[in-house]
C-alpha positions in Angstrom: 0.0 0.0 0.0 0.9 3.6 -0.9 -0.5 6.6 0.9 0.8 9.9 -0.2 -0.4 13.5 0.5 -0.7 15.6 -1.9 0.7 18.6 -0.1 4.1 16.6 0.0 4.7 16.5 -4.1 5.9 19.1 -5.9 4.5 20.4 -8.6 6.7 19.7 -12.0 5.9 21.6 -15.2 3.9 20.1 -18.1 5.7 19.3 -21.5 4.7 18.6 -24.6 6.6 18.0 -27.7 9.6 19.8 -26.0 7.8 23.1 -25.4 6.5 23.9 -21.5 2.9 24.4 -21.0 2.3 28.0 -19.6 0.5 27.7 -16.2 -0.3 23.9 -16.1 1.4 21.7 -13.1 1.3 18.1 -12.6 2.1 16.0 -10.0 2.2 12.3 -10.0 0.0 10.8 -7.2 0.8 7.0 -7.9 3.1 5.6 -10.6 4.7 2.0 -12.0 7.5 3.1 -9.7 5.4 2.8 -6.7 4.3 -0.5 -7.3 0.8 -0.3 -9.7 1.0 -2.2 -12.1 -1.4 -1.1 -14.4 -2.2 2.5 -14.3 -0.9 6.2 -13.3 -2.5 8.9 -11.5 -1.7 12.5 -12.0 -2.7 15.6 -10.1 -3.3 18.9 -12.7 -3.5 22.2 -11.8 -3.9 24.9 -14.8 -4.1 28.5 -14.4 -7.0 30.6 -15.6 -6.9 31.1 -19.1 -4.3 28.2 -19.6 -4.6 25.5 -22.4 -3.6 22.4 -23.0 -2.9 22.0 -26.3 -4.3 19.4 -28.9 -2.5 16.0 -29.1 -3.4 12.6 -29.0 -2.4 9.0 -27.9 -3.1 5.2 -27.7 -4.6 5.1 -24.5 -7.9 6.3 -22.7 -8.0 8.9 -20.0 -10.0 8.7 -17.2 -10.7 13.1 -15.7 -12.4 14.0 -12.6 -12.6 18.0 -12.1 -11.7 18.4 -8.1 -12.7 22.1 -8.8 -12.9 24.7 -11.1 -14.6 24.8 -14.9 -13.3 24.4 -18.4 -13.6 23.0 -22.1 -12.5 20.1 -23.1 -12.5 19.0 -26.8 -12.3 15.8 -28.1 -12.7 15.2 -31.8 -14.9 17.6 -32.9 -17.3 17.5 -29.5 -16.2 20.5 -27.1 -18.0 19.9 -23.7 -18.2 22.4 -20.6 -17.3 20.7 -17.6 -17.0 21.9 -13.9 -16.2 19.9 -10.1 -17.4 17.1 -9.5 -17.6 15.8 -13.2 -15.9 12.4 -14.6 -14.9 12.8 -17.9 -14.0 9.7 -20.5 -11.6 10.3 -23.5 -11.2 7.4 -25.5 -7.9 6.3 -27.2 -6.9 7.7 -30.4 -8.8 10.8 -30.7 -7.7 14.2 -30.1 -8.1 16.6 -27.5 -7.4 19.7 -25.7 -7.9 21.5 -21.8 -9.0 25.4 -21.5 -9.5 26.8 -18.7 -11.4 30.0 -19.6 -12.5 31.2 -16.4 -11.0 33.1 -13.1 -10.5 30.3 -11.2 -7.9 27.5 -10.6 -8.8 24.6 -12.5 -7.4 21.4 -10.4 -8.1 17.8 -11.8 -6.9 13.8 -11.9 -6.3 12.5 -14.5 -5.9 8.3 -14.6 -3.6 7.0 -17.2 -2.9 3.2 -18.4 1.0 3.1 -18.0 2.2 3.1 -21.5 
Protein backbone atom coordinates (compact mmCIF):
# COMPACT_ATOMS: atom_id res chain seq x y z
CA UNK A 1 0.00 0.00 0.00
CA UNK A 2 0.90 3.61 -0.91
CA UNK A 3 -0.49 6.58 0.93
CA UNK A 4 0.84 9.88 -0.16
CA UNK A 5 -0.39 13.50 0.53
CA UNK A 6 -0.67 15.56 -1.93
CA UNK A 7 0.65 18.64 -0.11
CA UNK A 8 4.14 16.59 0.00
CA UNK A 9 4.73 16.54 -4.14
CA UNK A 10 5.91 19.11 -5.94
CA UNK A 11 4.52 20.44 -8.56
CA UNK A 12 6.72 19.67 -11.97
CA UNK A 13 5.94 21.65 -15.24
CA UNK A 14 3.85 20.13 -18.10
CA UNK A 15 5.70 19.28 -21.50
CA UNK A 16 4.70 18.61 -24.64
CA UNK A 17 6.64 18.01 -27.66
CA UNK A 18 9.59 19.81 -26.03
CA UNK A 19 7.78 23.15 -25.37
CA UNK A 20 6.53 23.90 -21.48
CA UNK A 21 2.95 24.42 -20.96
CA UNK A 22 2.35 28.01 -19.64
CA UNK A 23 0.54 27.71 -16.19
CA UNK A 24 -0.34 23.89 -16.08
CA UNK A 25 1.38 21.66 -13.13
CA UNK A 26 1.34 18.12 -12.63
CA UNK A 27 2.10 15.99 -9.96
CA UNK A 28 2.24 12.30 -10.00
CA UNK A 29 0.01 10.76 -7.19
CA UNK A 30 0.83 6.98 -7.94
CA UNK A 31 3.11 5.56 -10.55
CA UNK A 32 4.69 1.99 -11.96
CA UNK A 33 7.52 3.06 -9.74
CA UNK A 34 5.37 2.77 -6.68
CA UNK A 35 4.29 -0.53 -7.31
CA UNK A 36 0.85 -0.28 -9.66
CA UNK A 37 0.98 -2.17 -12.10
CA UNK A 38 -1.45 -1.06 -14.38
CA UNK A 39 -2.24 2.46 -14.26
CA UNK A 40 -0.86 6.17 -13.26
CA UNK A 41 -2.48 8.92 -11.49
CA UNK A 42 -1.70 12.53 -11.97
CA UNK A 43 -2.71 15.62 -10.12
CA UNK A 44 -3.26 18.86 -12.73
CA UNK A 45 -3.47 22.18 -11.82
CA UNK A 46 -3.87 24.86 -14.78
CA UNK A 47 -4.15 28.46 -14.44
CA UNK A 48 -7.02 30.63 -15.57
CA UNK A 49 -6.89 31.08 -19.07
CA UNK A 50 -4.30 28.23 -19.64
CA UNK A 51 -4.56 25.48 -22.41
CA UNK A 52 -3.63 22.43 -22.95
CA UNK A 53 -2.90 22.04 -26.28
CA UNK A 54 -4.32 19.35 -28.87
CA UNK A 55 -2.53 15.96 -29.06
CA UNK A 56 -3.39 12.63 -29.01
CA UNK A 57 -2.40 9.01 -27.86
CA UNK A 58 -3.13 5.24 -27.68
CA UNK A 59 -4.58 5.15 -24.45
CA UNK A 60 -7.86 6.33 -22.69
CA UNK A 61 -7.98 8.89 -20.00
CA UNK A 62 -10.03 8.72 -17.22
CA UNK A 63 -10.75 13.13 -15.71
CA UNK A 64 -12.40 13.97 -12.62
CA UNK A 65 -12.64 17.99 -12.05
CA UNK A 66 -11.68 18.43 -8.12
CA UNK A 67 -12.72 22.07 -8.80
CA UNK A 68 -12.87 24.74 -11.09
CA UNK A 69 -14.57 24.80 -14.86
CA UNK A 70 -13.31 24.40 -18.36
CA UNK A 71 -13.56 23.04 -22.05
CA UNK A 72 -12.48 20.12 -23.07
CA UNK A 73 -12.49 18.99 -26.77
CA UNK A 74 -12.29 15.79 -28.11
CA UNK A 75 -12.67 15.17 -31.83
CA UNK A 76 -14.85 17.63 -32.86
CA UNK A 77 -17.29 17.51 -29.54
CA UNK A 78 -16.19 20.54 -27.13
CA UNK A 79 -17.96 19.91 -23.72
CA UNK A 80 -18.21 22.40 -20.59
CA UNK A 81 -17.26 20.72 -17.63
CA UNK A 82 -16.96 21.88 -13.86
CA UNK A 83 -16.17 19.87 -10.10
CA UNK A 84 -17.35 17.09 -9.46
CA UNK A 85 -17.60 15.79 -13.25
CA UNK A 86 -15.93 12.35 -14.63
CA UNK A 87 -14.85 12.79 -17.90
CA UNK A 88 -14.02 9.75 -20.45
CA UNK A 89 -11.62 10.30 -23.54
CA UNK A 90 -11.20 7.35 -25.51
CA UNK A 91 -7.85 6.35 -27.17
CA UNK A 92 -6.86 7.65 -30.37
CA UNK A 93 -8.78 10.81 -30.66
CA UNK A 94 -7.74 14.20 -30.08
CA UNK A 95 -8.12 16.57 -27.52
CA UNK A 96 -7.37 19.66 -25.66
CA UNK A 97 -7.91 21.50 -21.76
CA UNK A 98 -8.98 25.35 -21.52
CA UNK A 99 -9.47 26.84 -18.70
CA UNK A 100 -11.35 30.04 -19.58
CA UNK A 101 -12.45 31.19 -16.39
CA UNK A 102 -11.02 33.14 -13.15
CA UNK A 103 -10.52 30.31 -11.22
CA UNK A 104 -7.94 27.51 -10.60
CA UNK A 105 -8.77 24.57 -12.48
CA UNK A 106 -7.42 21.38 -10.38
CA UNK A 107 -8.11 17.81 -11.77
CA UNK A 108 -6.93 13.80 -11.85
CA UNK A 109 -6.29 12.46 -14.52
CA UNK A 110 -5.91 8.27 -14.62
CA UNK A 111 -3.60 6.95 -17.21
CA UNK A 112 -2.87 3.23 -18.35
CA UNK A 113 1.01 3.08 -17.99
CA UNK A 114 2.17 3.09 -21.47
Amino acid sequence: MKIVNLDSLQNQPVEFNGKIVSGVSIRWLIKKEDGAPNFAMRYFEMQPHTEIPAHFHPWEHEIFILDGECEITAGNITKHVSKNSAVFIEPNIEHSYKNNSDKLLKFLCIIPHT
